[in-house]
Steps between C-alpha positions, in 0.01 A plus 500: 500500500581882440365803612467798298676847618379816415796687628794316464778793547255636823471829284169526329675710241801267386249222518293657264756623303670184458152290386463803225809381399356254207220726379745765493761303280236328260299823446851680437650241315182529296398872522869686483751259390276400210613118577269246321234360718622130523816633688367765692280244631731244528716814700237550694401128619891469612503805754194413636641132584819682581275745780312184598764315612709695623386796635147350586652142628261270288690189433626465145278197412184663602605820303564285135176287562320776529692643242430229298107506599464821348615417219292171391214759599635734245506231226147400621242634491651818359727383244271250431251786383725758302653205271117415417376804494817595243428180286134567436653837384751354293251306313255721391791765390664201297094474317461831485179516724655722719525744229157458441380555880700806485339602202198412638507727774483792327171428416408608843697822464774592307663746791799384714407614825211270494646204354694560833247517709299177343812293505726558811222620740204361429598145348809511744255504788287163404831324485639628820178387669443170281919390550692799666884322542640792193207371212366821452820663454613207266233531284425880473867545499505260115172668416604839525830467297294362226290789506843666391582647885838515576650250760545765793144647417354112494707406821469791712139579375363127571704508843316842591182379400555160701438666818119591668428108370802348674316493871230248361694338261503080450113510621598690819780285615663844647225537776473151547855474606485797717185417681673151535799602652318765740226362602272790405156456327594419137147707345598802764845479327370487186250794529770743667775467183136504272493913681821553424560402187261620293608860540831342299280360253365810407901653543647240290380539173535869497862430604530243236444674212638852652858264539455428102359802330575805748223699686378669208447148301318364807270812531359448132426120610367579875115398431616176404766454759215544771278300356787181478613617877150532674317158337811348634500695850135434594457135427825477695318682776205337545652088375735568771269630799210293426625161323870450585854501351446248279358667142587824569729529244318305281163680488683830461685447242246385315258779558759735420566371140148477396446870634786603300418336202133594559634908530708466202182435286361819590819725558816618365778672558530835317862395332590095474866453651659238252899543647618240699743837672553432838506738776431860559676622186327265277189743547675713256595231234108352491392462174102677489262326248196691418210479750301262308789229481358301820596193363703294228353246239763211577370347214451153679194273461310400863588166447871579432430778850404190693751267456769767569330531876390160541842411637419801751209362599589166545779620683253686727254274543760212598671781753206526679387156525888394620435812809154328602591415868251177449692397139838499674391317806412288229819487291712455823270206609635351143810522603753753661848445680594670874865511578580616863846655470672273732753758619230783545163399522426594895827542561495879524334700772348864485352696767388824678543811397448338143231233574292510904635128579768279354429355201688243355529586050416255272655387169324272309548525112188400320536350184159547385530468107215432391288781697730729432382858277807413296350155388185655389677755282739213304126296465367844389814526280471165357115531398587805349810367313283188369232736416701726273670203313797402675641159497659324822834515353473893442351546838814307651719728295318822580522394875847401520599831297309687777645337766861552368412898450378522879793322660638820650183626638398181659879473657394880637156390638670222669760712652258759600277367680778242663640828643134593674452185615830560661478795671171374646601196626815621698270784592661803280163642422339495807845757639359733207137437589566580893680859369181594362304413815678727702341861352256496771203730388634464145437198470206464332715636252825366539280131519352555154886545382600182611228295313639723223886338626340165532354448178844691328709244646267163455364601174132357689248678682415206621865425645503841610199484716629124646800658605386840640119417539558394899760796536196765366292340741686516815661822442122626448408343873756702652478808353142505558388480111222292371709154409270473155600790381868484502471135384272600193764765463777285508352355134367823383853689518649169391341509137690785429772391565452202238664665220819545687556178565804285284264199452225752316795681328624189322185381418470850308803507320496131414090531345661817290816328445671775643751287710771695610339802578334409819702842618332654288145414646607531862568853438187595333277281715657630822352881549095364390590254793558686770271789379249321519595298793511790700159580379364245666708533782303843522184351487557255749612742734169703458298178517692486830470837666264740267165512489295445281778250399483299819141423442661277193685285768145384691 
């Protein structure tokens, strides 16, 4: 047995500073030293076994297993779902039917901005809620770079967009795992990040296309934006505080695409935005059509329309059906493998301040194949590959050559999310999570910034409100805050903080083929972050101290 320390030198401030230590040298490998993400990962995973052991005292074998933990939990399920998610892209580029979809879309509208707003918000939200685990970003991420974006406008746009969905995402498996590890009601949970959230929903959007177009772009647009952000916002509202975590996502994406299709039959922006420009200064190189242009003939035939979705849809359908709590009970009672890491598994105490009692952590790696998201995308991907004409041989080749192109970005997953697995196991995050708990009345504040930390160093709300869910709680208790709240904002300021994090960053710049510019992301991704972490940092302190906010909190 080992205990975890949360202040190994007996000075909260080296402590602290010495468990930044591996976020520090992967984001700066990454972010200033422009190193590719493989090795800054790779850079990073070594100092944090390096801190572990020897500044922390966790024995070496317990630091490589879980090491080594992380990283079969990197290949699957997340791996698992960008290699799919990149071969049912592969294949419909190779037949052209991607060209058609993107074609296709312009039949809807013709302008940019709301392409952008279809594609990474709206569509990005029904995956986030249907699979979560990176899918949305994965597949907005290819669709937008055949639209003709860039690959930092499809990267950091689909990562900004992938944020006010996050909370709910995988059919609610965020609040499930926080009401789990705190004991609080799970539908109380639920309802408190359902009133703070949907002020973002409305934000987000707005942001969205402001981040592409420039303020000016985004004004013309701003009926439309509203409309995407508040059918999203209030079915989030009222799913969450009167149903559960479950379909929030789900129901709200949906309602938001069929409003903005809906609007888009009856209005139109004065000037249609065909650039792909990105940023601020792009406002001045937009290309203006004439007012009448709403739309483009693409010159396609419904039937030729359809088949370029129907790998979409399948892919959608079989997406939601694999994150059916019921169907993967199912799946896993067909078969699924439990390996108790013999060196870790119970091994490893934590305890107060971090948790109320001493609590032993467990490390079991599920091999759960065939329930896994990733599964139902490669079915989704073979139906699709059948469907359009492919032969087994060419779907073998297709695979392999995708494989082969996403070696480096799977060796980065791996790495990545080793390294958080090993700075939570020898107890690295829960130093940084105690220096946030320490700001006293700030802390309703300060609290929403460390979901924000949590989810930036996991690359999971859900692992972000497992590790700091009981912290939240118990800080909360003492400080005389309503425990609910801080919890619920422990996975409210932790979606923003999604972008940020490596795992999400290679999944970007691997769906854009962009690899080797993860830098590149990082630094655009970083100030919408914490911007808009800090936003709801703001709001939960109101919720906290200001009326009328604090009638939100009961």
């Amino acid at each position: 047995m080992w205990a975890q320390v949360y202040d190994p030198l007996n000075n909260a401030w080296l402590s602290t500073l010495c468990a930044a230590i591996p976020v520090i040298v992967m984001l700066g490998a990454l972010g200033i030293f422009h190193i590719k993400a493989h090795l800054a990962a790779l850079y990073g995973l070594a100092s944090a076994l390096l801190v572990a052991v020897l500044v922390y005292g966790m024995p070496g074998t317990m630091a490589l297993s879980a090491a080594g933990y992380g990283a079969a939990f990197g290949l699957l399920p997340i791996g698992w779902i960008i290699l799919n998610v990149i071969f049912l892209y592969q294949l419909t580029e190779r037949k052209g039917q991607f060209l058609v979809l993107r074609e296709s879309i312009t039949g809807i509208t013709s302008d940019r901005r709301l392409q952008l707003l279809l594609i990474a918000f709206c569509f990005g939200a029904f995956f986030e809620g249907a699979g979560g685990f990176g899918t949305p970003v994965a597949v907005t991420g290819a669709m937008l770079i055949g639209l003709g974006f860039s690959p930092l406008a499809a990267s950091g746009l689909s990562l900004i967009a992938n944020t006010a969905p996050v909370a709910y995402g995988a059919l609610g498996a965020p609040i499930i795992a926080l009401s789990a590890v705190t004991g609080l009601d799970l539908l109380q949970l639920s309802g408190m990040v359902g009133r703070q959230l949907p002020f973002f929903s409305l934000i987000v959007p707005f942001w969205l296309v402001w981040a592409f177009c420039g303020w000016r772009g985004m004004l013309e647009i701003w009926p439309a934006v509203l409309v995407a952000g508040a059918a999203f916002a209030l079915p989030q509202f009222l799913v969450s505080n009167f149903h559960g975590p479950w379909l929030v996502d789900v129901v709200a994406a949906i309602a938001s695409m069929l409003a903005v299709t809906a609007f888009l039959k009856v209005w139109h922006p004065r000037h249609i935005w065909t650039s792909t420009a990105f940023g601020a200064a792009g406002a001045e190189s937009k290309v203006a059509a004439s007012a009448t242009s709403r739309s483009a003939d693409h010159g396609y035939s419904r039937g030729e329309v359809f088949r370029a979705w129907l790998p979409w849809i399948i892919l959608s359908v079989l997406v939601f059906i694999w994150g059916v709590p019921a169907f993967k009970q199912f799946m896993d009672g067909l078969w699924v493998w439990k390996y108790p890491i013999p060196t870790l598994h119970e091994l490893i105490t934590k305890g107060p301040p971090i948790v109320a009692h001493v609590e032993k952590e467990k490390a079991v790696y599920t091999l759960n194949l065939l329930s896994a998201t990733g599964t139902g995308i490669f079915v989704a991907a073979l139906l699709s590959g059948l469907v359009m004409g492919y032969r087994v041989r060419e779907l073998l080749k297709v695979y392999g050559e995708t494989l082969w192109m996403l070696r480096y970005s799977l060796i980065t997953i791996a790495a990545m999310i080793a390294l958080g697995y090993t700075t939570r196991y020898s107890g690295l995050d829960s130093t940084l999570g105690l220096a946030f708990s320490h700001t006293g009345v700030f802390y309703p504040f300060f609290g929403t910034m460390l979901g924000w930390l949590g989810v930036a160093l996991t690359g999971s709300d859900t692992a972000a409100n497992v590790l700091f869910g009981g912290l939240q709680k118990t800080s909360a208790e003492q400080l005389g805050l309503n425990p609910v709240l801080m919890a619920a904002a422990n996975s409210s300021g932790g979606v923003m903080g999604k972008m940020i994090d490596a795992q999400s960053i290679v999944v970007a710049s691997t769906a854009t083929k962009w690899y080797g510019h993860e830098g590149d992301i990082l630094r655009y991704v970083f100030f919408h972050s914490l911007a808009l972490a800090a936003l709801v940092g703001v709001l939960v302190t109101l919720m906290a101290y200001v009326p009328p906010f604090t009638k939100l909190v009961y």
